[in-house]
C-alpha positions in Angstrom: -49.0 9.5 -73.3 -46.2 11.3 -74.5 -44.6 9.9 -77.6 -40.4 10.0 -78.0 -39.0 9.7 -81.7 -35.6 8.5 -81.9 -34.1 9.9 -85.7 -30.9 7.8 -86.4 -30.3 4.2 -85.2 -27.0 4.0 -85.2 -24.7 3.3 -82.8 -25.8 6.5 -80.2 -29.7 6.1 -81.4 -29.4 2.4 -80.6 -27.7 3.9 -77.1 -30.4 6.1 -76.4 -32.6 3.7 -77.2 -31.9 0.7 -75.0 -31.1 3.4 -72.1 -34.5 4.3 -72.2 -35.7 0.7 -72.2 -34.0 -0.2 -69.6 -34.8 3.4 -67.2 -38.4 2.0 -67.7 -40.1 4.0 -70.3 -42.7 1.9 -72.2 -41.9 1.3 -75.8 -45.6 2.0 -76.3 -43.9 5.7 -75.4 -41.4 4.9 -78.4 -40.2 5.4 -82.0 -37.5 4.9 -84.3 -37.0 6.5 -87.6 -35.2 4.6 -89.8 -34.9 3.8 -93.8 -32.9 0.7 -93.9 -35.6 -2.5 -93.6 -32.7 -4.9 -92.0 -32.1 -2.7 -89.6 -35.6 -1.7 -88.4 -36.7 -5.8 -88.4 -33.1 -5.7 -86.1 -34.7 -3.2 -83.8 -38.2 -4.3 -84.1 -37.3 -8.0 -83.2 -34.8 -6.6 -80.1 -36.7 -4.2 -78.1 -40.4 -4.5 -79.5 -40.1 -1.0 -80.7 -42.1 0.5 -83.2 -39.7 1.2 -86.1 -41.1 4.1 -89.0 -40.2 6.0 -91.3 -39.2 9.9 -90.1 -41.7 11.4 -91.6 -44.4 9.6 -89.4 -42.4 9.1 -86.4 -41.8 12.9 -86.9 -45.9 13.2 -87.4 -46.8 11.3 -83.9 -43.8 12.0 -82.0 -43.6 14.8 -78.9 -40.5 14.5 -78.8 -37.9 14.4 -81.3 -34.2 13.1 -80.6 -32.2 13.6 -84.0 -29.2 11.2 -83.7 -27.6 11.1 -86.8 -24.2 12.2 -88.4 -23.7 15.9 -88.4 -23.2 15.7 -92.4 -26.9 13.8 -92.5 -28.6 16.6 -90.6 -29.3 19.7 -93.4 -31.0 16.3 -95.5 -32.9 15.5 -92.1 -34.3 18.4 -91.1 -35.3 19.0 -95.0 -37.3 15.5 -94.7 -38.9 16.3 -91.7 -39.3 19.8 -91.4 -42.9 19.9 -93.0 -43.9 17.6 -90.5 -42.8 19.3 -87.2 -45.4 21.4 -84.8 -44.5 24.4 -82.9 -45.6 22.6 -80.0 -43.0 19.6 -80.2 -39.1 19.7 -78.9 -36.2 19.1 -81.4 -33.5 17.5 -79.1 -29.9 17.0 -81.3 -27.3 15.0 -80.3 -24.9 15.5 -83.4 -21.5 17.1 -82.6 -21.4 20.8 -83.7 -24.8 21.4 -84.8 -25.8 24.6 -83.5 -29.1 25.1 -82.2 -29.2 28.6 -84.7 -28.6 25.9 -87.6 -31.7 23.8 -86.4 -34.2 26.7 -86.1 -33.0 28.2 -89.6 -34.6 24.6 -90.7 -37.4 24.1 -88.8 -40.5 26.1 -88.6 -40.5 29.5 -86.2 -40.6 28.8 -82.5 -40.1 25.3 -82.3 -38.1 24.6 -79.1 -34.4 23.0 -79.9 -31.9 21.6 -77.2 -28.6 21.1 -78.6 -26.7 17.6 -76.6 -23.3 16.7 -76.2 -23.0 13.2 -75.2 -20.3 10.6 -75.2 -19.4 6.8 -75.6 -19.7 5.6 -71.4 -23.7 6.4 -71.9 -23.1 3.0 -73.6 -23.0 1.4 -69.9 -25.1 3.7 -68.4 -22.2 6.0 -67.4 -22.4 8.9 -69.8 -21.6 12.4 -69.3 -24.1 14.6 -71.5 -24.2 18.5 -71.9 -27.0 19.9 -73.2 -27.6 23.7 -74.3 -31.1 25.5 -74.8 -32.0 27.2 -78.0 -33.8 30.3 -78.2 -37.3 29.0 -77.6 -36.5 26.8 -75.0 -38.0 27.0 -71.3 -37.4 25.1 -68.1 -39.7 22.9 -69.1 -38.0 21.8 -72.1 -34.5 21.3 -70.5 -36.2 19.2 -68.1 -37.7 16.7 -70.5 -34.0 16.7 -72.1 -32.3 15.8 -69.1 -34.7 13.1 -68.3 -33.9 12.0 -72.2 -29.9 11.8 -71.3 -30.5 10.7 -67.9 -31.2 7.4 -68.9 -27.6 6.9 -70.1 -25.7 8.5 -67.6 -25.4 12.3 -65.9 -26.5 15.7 -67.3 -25.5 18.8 -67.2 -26.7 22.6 -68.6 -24.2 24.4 -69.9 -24.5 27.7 -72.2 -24.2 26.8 -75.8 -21.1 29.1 -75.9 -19.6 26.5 -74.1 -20.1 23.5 -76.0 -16.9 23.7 -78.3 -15.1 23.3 -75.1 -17.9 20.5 -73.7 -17.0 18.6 -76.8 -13.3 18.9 -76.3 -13.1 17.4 -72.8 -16.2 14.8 -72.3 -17.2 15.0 -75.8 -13.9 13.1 -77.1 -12.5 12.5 -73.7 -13.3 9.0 -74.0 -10.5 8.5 -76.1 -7.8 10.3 -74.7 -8.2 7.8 -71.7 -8.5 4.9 -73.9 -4.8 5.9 -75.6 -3.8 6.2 -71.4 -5.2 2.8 -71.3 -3.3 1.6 -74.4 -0.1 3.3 -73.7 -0.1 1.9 -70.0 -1.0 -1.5 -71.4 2.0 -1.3 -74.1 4.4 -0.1 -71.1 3.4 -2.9 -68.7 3.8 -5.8 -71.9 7.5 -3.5 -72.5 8.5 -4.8 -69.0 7.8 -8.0 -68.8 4.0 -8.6 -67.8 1.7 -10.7 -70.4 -0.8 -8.6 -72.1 -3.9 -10.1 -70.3 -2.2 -9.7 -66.9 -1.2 -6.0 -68.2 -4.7 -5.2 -69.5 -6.4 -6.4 -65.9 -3.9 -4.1 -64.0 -4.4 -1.2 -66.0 -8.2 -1.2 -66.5 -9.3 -2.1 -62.5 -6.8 0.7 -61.7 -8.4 2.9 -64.1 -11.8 2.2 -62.5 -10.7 2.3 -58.7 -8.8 5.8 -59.5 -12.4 7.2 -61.2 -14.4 5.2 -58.7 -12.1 7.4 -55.9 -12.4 10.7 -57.8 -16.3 10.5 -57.6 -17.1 8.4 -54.2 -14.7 10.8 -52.2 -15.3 14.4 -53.6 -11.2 14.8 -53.4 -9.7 17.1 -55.5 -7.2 14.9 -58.0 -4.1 16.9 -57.2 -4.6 15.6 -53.5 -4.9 11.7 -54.3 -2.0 12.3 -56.6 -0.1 13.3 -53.6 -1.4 10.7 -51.4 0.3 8.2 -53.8 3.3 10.5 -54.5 6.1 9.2 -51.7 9.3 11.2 -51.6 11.5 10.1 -53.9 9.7 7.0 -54.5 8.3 5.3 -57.8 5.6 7.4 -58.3 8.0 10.6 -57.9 10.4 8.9 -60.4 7.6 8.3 -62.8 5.5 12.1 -62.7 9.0 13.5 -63.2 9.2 11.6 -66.4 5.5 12.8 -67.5 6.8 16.4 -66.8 10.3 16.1 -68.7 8.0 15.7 -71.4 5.5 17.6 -71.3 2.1 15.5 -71.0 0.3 18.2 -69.3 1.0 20.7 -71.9 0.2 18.2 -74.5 -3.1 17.2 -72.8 -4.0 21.1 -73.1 -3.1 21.4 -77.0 -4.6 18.5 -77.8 -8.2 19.5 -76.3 -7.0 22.9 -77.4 -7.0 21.4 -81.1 -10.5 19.8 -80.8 -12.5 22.5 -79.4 -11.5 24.5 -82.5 -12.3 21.7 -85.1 -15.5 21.4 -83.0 -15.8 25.6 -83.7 -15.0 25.0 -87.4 -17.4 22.2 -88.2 -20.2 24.2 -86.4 -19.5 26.6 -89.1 -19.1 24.1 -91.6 -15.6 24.3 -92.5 
């Protein structure tokens, strides 16, 4: 039986947690490390999970998912370093943590995989990227993606890559929630009741993704499909360009991949 210790039970532990549960791993096959007692009778009494401290879950896990803050993990990996086997994986799911920074603080060839997941794995639907460290094989990524894939997609990607990852699935979540918002406050602007708004915007939102990844199209094609001459949606993309939204979508992830590059270096 191999054992899967989930560090952090916050909101993304809890995620990974109940994604797990409900992919059909046996919570015999689980743990949770956590320090606050409330909390762990919360988990305990909601998914029958054994809740320990980190140390032990550390001590009998296989696995090790670290899911907390990335200004909590220098104090984690001091906790549990001592604890952790060459023959275990270290799996991180904290934004720019590098995997260099988790072997400097964990004993010589343990295998790390550095994750980059985001908010949709909350309904199944997350997109997460995950990067091998220097002792990682096949093997290891494969356990990973089995991990992630209980919340969503995976994907490898080289660990060079992740400050851009981070960027565009990372925080894209909220870029299309401020689409969402601003589309919402536009529809209320002409007329429309906010709940009537809010329905119009968010099934269109869902038909348009559910379009983009049913038919394979390439987005600049469905755009055009919708785009009549010198009709609304003309009027409308003309606006978006007199502005400038594209080049303001490209600073803006432009501006968080390089605070993702500066807190990996701590800054």
């Amino acid at each position: 039986m191999s054992i899967t210790a989930i560090l952090g039970a916050g909101v993304m532990g809890e995620t990974l947690l109940s994604g797990l549960v409900r992919a059909g791993r046996p919570v015999a096959e689980l743990l949770v490390g956590e320090k606050r007692p409330e909390r762990a009778r919360e988990l305990e009494e909601k998914y029958a999970v054994s809740v320990v401290s980190n140390l032990e879950a550390t001590r009998r896990a296989d696995t090790i998912a670290l899911v907390v803050k990335p200004q909590d993990m220098g104090a984690l990996l001091d906790e549990i370093a001592p604890a952790v086997r060459p023959g275990q994986l270290v799996v991180s799911l904290a934004a720019g943590i590098t995997t260099s920074f988790l072997e400097s603080r964990l004993p010589d060839g343990v295998p790390v995989v550095r994750v980059m997941p985001n908010t949709p794995a909350l309904v199944d639907e997350g997109m997460a990227a995950i990067a091998p460290g220097a002792h990682c094989d096949d093997d290891h990524l494969e356990i990973a993606e089995e991990l992630l894939g209980s919340t969503g997609r995976v994907l490898r990607v080289p660990e060079k890559q992740m400050d851009a990852v981070t960027a565009i699935s990372g925080t894209g979540p909220a870029y299309v929630f401020f689409v969402v918002e601003s589309m919402i406050e536009a529809g209320v602007h002409l007329g429309l009741p906010r709940g009537t708004a809010t329905d119009l915007v968010v099934q269109t939102l869902v038909g348009s993704a559910k379009m983009l990844r049913e038919t394979g199209t390439h987005p600049t094609v469905l755009r055009e499909q919708v785009t009549s001459p010198g009709g609304t949606t003309a009027a409308a993309l003309r606006e978006l360009e007199v502005h400038k939204v594209r080049a303001a979508f490209l600073a803006a992830m432009e501006a968080a991949r390089n605070r993702s590059a500066e807190l990996a270096e701590g800054v």
